[in-house]
C-alpha positions as CSV (number, residue, x, y, z in Angstrom):
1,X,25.9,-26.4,-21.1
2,X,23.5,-23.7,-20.2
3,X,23.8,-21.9,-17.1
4,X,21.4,-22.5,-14.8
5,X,19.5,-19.7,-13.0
6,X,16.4,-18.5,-10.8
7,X,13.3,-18.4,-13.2
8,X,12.3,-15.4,-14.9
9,X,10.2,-13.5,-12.4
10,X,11.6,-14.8,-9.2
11,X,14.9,-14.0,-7.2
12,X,17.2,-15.0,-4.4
13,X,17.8,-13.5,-1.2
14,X,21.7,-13.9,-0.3
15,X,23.3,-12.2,2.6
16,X,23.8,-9.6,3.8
17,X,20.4,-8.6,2.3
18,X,18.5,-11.7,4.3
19,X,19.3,-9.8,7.3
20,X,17.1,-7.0,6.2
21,X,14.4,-9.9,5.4
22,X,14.4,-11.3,9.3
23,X,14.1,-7.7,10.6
24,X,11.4,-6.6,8.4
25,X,9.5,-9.9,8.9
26,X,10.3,-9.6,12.7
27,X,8.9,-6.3,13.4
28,X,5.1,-7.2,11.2
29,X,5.3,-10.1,13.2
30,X,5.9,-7.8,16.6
31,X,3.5,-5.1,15.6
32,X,1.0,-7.5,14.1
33,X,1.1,-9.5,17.9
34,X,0.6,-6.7,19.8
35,X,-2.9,-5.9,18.2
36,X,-4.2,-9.0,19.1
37,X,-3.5,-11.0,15.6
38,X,-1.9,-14.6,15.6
39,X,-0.2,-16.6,12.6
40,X,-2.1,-18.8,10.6
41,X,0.1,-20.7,7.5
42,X,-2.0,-21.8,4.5
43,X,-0.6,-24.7,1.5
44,X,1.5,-22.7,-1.4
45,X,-1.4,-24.2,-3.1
46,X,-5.1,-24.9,-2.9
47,X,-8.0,-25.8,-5.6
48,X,-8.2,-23.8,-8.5
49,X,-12.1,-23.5,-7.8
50,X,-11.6,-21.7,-4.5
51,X,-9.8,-18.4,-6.6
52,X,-12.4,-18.5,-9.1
53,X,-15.2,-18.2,-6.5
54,X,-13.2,-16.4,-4.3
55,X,-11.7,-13.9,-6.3
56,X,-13.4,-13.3,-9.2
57,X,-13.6,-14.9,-12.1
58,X,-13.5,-11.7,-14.1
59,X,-10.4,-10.5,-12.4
60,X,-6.9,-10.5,-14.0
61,X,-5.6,-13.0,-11.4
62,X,-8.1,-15.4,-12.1
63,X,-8.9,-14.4,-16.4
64,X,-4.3,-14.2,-16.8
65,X,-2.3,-14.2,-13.8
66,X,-2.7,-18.0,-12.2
67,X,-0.6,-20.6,-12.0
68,X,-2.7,-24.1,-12.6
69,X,-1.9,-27.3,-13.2
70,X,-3.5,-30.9,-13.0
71,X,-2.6,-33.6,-10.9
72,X,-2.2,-37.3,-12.1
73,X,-5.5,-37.4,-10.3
74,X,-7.1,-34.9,-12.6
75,X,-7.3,-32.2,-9.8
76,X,-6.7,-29.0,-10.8
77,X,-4.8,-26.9,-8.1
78,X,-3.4,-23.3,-8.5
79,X,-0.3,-22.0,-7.1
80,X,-1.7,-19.8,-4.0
81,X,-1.9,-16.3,-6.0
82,X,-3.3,-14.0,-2.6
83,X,-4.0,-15.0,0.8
84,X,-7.9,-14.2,1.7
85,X,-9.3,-16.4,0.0
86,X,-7.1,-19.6,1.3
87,X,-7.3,-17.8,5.0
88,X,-10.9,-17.8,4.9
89,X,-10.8,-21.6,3.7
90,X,-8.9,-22.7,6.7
91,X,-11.3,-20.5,8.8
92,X,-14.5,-22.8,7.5
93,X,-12.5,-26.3,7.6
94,X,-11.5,-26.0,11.2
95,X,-14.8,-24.4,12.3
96,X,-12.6,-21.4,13.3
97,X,-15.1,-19.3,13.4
98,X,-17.3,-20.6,15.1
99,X,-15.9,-19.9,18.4
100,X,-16.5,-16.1,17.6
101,X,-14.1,-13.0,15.6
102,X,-10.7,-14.0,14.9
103,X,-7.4,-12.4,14.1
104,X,-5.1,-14.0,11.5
105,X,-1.7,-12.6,9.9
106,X,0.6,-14.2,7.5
107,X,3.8,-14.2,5.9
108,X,4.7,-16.3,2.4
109,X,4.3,-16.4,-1.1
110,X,2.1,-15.8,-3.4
111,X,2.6,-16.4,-7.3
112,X,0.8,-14.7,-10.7
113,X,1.9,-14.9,-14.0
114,X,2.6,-11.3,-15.1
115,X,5.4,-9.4,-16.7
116,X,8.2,-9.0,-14.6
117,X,9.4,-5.3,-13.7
118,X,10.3,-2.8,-10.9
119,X,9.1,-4.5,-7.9
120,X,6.9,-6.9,-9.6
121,X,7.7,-10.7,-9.4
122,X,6.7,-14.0,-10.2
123,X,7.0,-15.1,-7.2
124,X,6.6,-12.5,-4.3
125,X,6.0,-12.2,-1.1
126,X,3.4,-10.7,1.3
127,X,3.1,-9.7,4.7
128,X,-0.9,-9.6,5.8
129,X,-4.1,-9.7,7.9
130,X,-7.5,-10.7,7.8
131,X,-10.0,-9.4,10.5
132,X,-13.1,-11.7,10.8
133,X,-16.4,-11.2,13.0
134,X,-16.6,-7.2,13.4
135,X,-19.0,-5.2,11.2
136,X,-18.0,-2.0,12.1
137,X,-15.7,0.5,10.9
138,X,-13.4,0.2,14.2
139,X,-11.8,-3.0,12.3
140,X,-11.1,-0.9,9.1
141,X,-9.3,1.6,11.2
142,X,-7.3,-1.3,13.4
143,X,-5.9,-2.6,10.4
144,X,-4.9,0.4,8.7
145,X,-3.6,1.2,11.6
146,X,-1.2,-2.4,12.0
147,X,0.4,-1.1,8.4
148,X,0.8,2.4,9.4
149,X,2.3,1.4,12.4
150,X,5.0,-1.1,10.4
151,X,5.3,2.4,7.6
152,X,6.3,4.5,11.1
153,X,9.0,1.5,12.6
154,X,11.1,2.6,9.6
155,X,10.5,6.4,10.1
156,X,9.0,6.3,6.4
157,X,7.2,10.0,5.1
158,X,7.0,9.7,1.3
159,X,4.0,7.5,1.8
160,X,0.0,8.3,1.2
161,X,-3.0,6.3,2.5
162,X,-5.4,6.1,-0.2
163,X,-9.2,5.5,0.9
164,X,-12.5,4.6,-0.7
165,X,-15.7,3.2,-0.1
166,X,-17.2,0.7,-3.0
167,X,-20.4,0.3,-1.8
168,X,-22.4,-3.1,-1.1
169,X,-24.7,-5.3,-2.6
170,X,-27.4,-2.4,-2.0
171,X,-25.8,0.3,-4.0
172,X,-23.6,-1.0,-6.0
173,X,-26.3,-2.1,-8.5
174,X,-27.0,1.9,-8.9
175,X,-23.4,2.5,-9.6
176,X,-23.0,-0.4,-12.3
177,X,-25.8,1.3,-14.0
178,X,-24.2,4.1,-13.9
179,X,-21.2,3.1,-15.0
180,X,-22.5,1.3,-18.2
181,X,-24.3,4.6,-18.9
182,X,-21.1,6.4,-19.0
183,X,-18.9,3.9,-20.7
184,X,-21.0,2.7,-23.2
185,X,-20.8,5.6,-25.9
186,X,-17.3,5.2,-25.8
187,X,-17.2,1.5,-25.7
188,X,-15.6,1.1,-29.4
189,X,-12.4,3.6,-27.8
190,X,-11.5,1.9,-24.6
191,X,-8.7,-0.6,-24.3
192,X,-9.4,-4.4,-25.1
193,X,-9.5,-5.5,-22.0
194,X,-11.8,-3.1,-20.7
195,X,-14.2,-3.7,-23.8
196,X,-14.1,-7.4,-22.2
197,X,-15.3,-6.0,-18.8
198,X,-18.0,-3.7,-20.0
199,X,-20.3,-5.9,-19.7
200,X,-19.4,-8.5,-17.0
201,X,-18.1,-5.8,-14.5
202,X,-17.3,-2.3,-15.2
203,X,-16.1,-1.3,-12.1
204,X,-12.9,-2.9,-12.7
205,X,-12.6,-0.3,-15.7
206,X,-11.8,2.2,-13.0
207,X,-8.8,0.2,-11.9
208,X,-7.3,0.3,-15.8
209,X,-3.9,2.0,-16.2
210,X,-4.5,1.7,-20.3
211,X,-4.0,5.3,-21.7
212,X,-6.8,4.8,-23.9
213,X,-9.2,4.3,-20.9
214,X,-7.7,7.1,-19.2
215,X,-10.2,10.5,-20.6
216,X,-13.2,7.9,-19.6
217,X,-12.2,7.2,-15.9
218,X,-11.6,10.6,-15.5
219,X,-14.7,11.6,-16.2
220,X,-16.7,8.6,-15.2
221,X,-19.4,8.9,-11.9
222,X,-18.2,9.0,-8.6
223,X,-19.5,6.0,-6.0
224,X,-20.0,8.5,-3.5
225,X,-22.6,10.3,-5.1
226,X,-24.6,6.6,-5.0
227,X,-23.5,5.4,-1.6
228,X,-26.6,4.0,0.5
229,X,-27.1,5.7,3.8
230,X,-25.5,2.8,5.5
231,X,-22.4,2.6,3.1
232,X,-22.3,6.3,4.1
233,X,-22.6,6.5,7.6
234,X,-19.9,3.2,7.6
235,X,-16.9,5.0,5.3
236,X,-17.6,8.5,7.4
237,X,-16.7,5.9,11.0
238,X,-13.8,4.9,9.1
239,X,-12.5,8.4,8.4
240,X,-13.6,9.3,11.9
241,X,-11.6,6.7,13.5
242,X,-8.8,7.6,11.4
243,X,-9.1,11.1,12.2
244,X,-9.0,9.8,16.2
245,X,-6.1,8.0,15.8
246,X,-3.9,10.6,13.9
247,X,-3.6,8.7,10.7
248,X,-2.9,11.3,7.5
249,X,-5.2,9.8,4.3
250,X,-6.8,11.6,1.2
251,X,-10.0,9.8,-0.5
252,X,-9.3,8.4,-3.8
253,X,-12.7,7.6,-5.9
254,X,-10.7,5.7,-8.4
255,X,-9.5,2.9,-6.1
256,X,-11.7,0.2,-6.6
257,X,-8.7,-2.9,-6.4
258,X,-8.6,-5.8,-8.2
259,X,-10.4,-8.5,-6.5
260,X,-14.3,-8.5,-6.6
261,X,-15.2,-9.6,-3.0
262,X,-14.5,-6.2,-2.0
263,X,-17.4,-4.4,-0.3
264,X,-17.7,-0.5,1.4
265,X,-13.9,0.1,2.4
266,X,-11.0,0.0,0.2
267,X,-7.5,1.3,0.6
268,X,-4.1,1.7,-0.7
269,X,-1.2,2.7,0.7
270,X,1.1,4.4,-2.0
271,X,5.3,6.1,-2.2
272,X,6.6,7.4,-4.9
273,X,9.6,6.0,-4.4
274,X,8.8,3.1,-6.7
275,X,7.6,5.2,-9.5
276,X,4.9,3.8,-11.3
277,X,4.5,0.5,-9.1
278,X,3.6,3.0,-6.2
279,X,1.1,0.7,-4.6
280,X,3.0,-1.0,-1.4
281,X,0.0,-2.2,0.5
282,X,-3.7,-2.8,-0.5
283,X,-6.9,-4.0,1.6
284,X,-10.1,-3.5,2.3
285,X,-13.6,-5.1,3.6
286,X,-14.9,-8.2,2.1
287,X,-18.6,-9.0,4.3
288,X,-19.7,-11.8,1.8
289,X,-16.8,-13.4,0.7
290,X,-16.7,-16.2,3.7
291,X,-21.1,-16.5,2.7
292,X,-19.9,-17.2,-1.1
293,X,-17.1,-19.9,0.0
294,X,-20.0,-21.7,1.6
295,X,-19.4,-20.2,5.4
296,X,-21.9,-18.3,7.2
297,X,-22.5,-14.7,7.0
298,X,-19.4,-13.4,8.6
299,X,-17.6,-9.2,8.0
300,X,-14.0,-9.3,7.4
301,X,-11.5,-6.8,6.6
302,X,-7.9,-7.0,5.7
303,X,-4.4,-6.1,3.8
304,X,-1.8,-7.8,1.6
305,X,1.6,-5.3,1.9
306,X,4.3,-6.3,-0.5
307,X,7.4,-7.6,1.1
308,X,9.8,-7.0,-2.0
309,X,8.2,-3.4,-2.6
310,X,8.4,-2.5,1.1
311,X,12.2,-3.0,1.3
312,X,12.5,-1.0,-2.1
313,X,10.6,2.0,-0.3
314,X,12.5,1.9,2.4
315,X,15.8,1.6,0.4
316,X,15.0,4.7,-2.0
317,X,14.3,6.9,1.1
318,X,17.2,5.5,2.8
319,X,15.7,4.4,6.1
320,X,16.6,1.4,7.0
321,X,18.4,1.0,10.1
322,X,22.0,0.8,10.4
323,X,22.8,-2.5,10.9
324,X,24.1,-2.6,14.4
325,X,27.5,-4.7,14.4
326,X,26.6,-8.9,16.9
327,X,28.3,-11.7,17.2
328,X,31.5,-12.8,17.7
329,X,34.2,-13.8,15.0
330,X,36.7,-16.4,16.1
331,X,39.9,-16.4,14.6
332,X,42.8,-19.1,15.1
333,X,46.3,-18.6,13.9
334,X,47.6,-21.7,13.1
335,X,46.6,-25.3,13.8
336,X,47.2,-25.4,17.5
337,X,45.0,-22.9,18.1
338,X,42.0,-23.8,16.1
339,X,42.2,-27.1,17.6
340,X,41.5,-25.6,21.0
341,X,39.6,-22.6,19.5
342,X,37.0,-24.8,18.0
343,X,35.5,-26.2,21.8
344,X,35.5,-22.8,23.0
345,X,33.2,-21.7,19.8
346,X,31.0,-24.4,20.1
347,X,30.7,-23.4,24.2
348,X,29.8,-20.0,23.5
349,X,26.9,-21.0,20.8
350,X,25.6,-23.1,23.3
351,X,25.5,-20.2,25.6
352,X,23.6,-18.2,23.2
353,X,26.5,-16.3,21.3
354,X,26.3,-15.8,17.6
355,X,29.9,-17.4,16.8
356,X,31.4,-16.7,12.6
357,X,34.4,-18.9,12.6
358,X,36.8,-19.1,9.6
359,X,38.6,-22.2,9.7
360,X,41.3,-21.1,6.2
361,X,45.0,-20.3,7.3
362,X,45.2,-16.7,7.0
363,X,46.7,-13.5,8.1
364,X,45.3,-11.9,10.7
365,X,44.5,-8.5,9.1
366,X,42.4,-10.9,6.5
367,X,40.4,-12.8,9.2
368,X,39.7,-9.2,10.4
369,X,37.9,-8.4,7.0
370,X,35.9,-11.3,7.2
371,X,34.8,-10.1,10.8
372,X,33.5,-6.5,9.1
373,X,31.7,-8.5,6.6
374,X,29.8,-10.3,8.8
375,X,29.3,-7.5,10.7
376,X,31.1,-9.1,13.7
377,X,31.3,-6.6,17.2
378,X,33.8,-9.2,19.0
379,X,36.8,-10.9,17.7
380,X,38.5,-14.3,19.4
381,X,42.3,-14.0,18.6
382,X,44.0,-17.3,19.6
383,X,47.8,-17.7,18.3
384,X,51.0,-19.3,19.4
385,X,51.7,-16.6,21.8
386,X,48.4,-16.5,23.2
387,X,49.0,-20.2,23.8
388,X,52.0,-19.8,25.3
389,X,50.5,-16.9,28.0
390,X,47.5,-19.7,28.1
391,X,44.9,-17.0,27.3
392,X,43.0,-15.6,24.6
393,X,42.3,-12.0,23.3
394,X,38.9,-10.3,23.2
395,X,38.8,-7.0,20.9
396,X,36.0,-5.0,20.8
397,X,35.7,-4.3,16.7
398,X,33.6,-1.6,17.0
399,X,35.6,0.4,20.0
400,X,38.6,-0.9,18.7
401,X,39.7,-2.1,22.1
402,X,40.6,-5.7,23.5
403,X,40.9,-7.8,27.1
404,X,42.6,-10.6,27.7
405,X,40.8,-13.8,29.1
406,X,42.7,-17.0,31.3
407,X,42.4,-19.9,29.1
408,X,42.4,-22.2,32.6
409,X,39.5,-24.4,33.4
410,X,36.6,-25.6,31.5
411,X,35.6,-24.5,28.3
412,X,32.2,-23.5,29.6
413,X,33.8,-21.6,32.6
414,X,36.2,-19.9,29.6
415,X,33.1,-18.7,27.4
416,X,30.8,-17.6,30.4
417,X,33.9,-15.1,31.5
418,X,33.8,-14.1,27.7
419,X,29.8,-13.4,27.5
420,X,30.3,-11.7,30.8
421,X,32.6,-9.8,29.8
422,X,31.3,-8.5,27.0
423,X,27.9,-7.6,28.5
424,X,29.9,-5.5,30.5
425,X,31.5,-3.7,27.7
């Protein structure tokens, strides 16, 4: 029989390493609070149509990456593959925003079909928000600013914000004809699937990593050179703004991102830590996109940051917090005392405690290595001569020092003098 496993591309998340999950998933949803933004939770999947007019169907997500599949019904429905486009379909079918600007994050899954490697899976997982109702350049900032601020909780400095302006529908045109002129000479050398993009969008040339199309990008026109006045004046707010708020960034011409409702700001935020999958977090403006989806004219700006990537930063620069010992591990020597240990666990969960309790017969020194794995600070010791005295024994794991507490009266009386106790410690 074969041995079954997670699919190519995807991958559990056991403990201890869950623990590291919740916190990091705890403080964006902390950080992301305190500027204003609320949750909103999308289906893992939505109809294939809304990626292809949301995204782009010239985009690799849309042209290789998606996961679709027909329904007995003959509905075709794609795995959820990034989180704009569904966001700003909830926004329209509840009439969101009609009540004014509005301030969405998320955390989930997203899935594309792409070759797994370094920080690159099947199924991942994003962290992100969309900004909806504020034209100016004072929302670009504000949510750079939310990822910067989750970069700083982990005291992370091998990171770069990356920034660019793409233009809009006034002169972008310019640049595409520029573009065109440039590649065109050359359009027998470049890569196959940039050959495939000439034409239908060669912008998204720029974002190639193909060796062969790397002499032409490096040479090819710079946007900023055909920025409109308005395009201009917008990016030069953003960098302001950044400027204000002490946020370090360099200006990238190349980053144009993958998705083609991007409009005027762009931005990555880069480490390399992860080698060549540097790219950790990625956002920008999208003004027409909720227009296209059938909405009204509405400007929106947001991020997606990698969840699995993130925790691979913060692992290869060694800042993630030391994991601060909780919880109590109760440990019964015998039958007698589990019997009357088990009540007093059970009081002291209900009181709020985080209780581990192994119920095997085991030495004690062995019960105290399951309390270090689960990083327990307290330890219940309950054995036939604790019985006997008609008390338990409290140690402190981490100051390696222990109480005893009077096992008379009720078992809620028992565990309040425990909690007590050890909020005095």
């Amino acid at each position: 029989m074969n041995r079954l496993a997670a699919p190519r591309g995807t991958h559990d998340v056991l403990p201890p390493r869950s623990a590291d999950w919740n916190r990091l998933e705890a403080h964006a949803r902390e950080i992301a609070g305190r500027f204003g933004y609320g949750e909103i939770r999308t289906p893992t999947f939505e109809s294939t149509d809304l990626f292809v007019r949301g995204v782009g169907e010239t985009t690799d997500i849309v042209e290789k990456e998606m996961y679709t599949f027909t329904t007995k019904g003959e509905e075709s429905l794609t795995l959820r593959p990034e989180w704009t486009a569904p966001v700003v379909r909830a926004s329209l079918q509840h009439s969101l925003l009609a009540a004014g600007p509005q301030r969405f994050y998320y955390i989930g899954s997203i899935y594309r079909y792409e070759r797994p490697q370094a920080g690159r899976f099947r199924e991942a997982h994003q962290f992100g928000l969309e900004c909806f109702g504020f034209a100016g350049p004072e929302a670009d900032a504000e949510v750079i600013s939310v990822a910067v601020a989750l970069i700083n909780r982990y005291a992370l400095s091998d990171v770069t914000v990356r920034l660019n302006s793409v233009g809009d529908e006034v002169c972008r045109p310019r640049y595409r004809a520029a573009l065109l002129a440039h590649f065109r000479p050359h359009a027998a050398e470049l890569s196959e699937d940039s050959q495939r993009r000439l034409e239908r969008n060669p912008l998204r040339i720029l974002d190639s990593k193909s060796a062969a199309d790397a002499p032409f990008i490096a040479t090819a026109p710079a946007l900023a050179d055909v920025l409109c006045d308005d395009c201009r004046a917008h990016f030069a707010g953003v960098r302001g703004y950044l400027d204000a708020l002490g946020i370090a960034y360099v200006v990238d011409p190349l980053i144009v991102r993958g998705l083609d409702y991007y409009t005027r700001t762009v931005f990555e935020i880069t480490s390399t830590a992860l080698g060549a999958q540097s790219t950790v977090c990625g956002g920008g403006r999208y003004d027409g996109l909720v227009a296209s989806l059938g909405g009204p004219a509405t400007p929106a700006v947001g991020f997606g940051l990698g969840l699995e990537r993130f925790l691979m930063m913060v692992d290869a620069a060694g800042a993630a917090p030391a994991a601060m010992r909780t919880g109590v591990q109760a440990i019964a020597l015998g039958a007698a005392a589990r019997e009357r240990l088990i009540p007093l666990a059970n009081a002291l969960r209900l009181a709020g405690a985080t209780v581990f309790f192994d119920y095997r017969q085991r030495k004690l020194l062995d019960h105290f290595k399951v309390a270090d794995r689960n990083g327990a600070r307290w330890a219940l010791i309950l054995g036939d001569d604790e019985l006997a005295a008609d008390e338990i024994v409290v140690r402190d794991l981490g100051r390696r020092s222990e109480r005893r507490v009077p096992l008379a009266g009720a078992v809620g009386s028992i565990a309040q003098a425990i909690v007590e106790g050890a909020a005095d410690a």
